[in-house]
C-alpha positions as a printed NumPy array, in Angstrom:
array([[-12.785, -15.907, -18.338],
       [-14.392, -12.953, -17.076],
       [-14.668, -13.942, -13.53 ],
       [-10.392, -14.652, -13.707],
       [-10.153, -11.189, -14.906],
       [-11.765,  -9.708, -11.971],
       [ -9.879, -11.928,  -9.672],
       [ -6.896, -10.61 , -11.273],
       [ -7.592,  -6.984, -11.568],
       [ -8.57 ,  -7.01 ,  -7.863],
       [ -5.176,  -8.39 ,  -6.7  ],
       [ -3.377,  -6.003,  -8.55 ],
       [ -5.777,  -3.3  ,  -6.316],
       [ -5.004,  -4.921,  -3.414],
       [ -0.632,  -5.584,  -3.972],
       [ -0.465,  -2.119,  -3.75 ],
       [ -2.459,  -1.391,  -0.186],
       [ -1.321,  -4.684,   1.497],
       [  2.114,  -2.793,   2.948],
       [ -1.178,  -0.029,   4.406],
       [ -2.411,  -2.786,   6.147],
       [ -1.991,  -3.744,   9.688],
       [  0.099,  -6.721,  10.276],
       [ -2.086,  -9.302,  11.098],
       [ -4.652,  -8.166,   8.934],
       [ -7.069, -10.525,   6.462],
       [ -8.684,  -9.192,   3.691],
       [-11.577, -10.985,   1.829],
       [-12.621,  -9.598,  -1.029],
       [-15.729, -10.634,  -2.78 ],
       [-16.767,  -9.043,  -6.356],
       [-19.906,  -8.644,  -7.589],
       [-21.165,  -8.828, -10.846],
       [-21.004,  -5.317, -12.05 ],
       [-17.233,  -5.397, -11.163],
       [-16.681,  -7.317, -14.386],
       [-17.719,  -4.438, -16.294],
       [-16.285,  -1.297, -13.844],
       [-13.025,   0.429, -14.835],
       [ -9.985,  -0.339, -13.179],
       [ -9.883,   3.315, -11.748],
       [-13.433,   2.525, -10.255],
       [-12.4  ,  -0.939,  -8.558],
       [ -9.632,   1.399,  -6.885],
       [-12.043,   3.282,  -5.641],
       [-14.66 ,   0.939,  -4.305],
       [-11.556,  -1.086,  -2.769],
       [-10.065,   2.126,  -0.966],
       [-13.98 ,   2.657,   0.385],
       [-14.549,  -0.668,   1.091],
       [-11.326,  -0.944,   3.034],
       [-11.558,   2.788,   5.179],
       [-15.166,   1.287,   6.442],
       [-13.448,  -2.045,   7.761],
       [-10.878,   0.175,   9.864],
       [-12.675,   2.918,  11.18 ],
       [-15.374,   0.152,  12.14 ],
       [-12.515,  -2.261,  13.474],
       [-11.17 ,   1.348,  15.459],
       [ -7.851,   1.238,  13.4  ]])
């Protein structure tokens, strides 16, 4: 149950930054344990981070 919360929480992050994205663009997310106990707010956070590394290191 916990681990289909997380899934769910994350794609609710990520529905709202997909339209950011490049076309083209694949996203793999992978949660670790302490995201089943983070805030919302934080997985926003860690998401927004965790996607500004993969473009400034892809050069978009």
């Amino acid at each position: 149950m916990t681990r289909n919360r997380v899934k769910r929480r994350l794609r609710a992050v990520m529905q709202s930054r997909l339209s950011t994205l490049p076309e083209g663009t694949s996203v793999v997310l992978r949660a670790l344990p302490p995201a089943a106990e983070a805030s919302f707010a934080t997985l926003e956070t860690d998401v927004d981070g965790a996607l500004r590394h993969a473009m400034s290191k892809a050069g978009r």
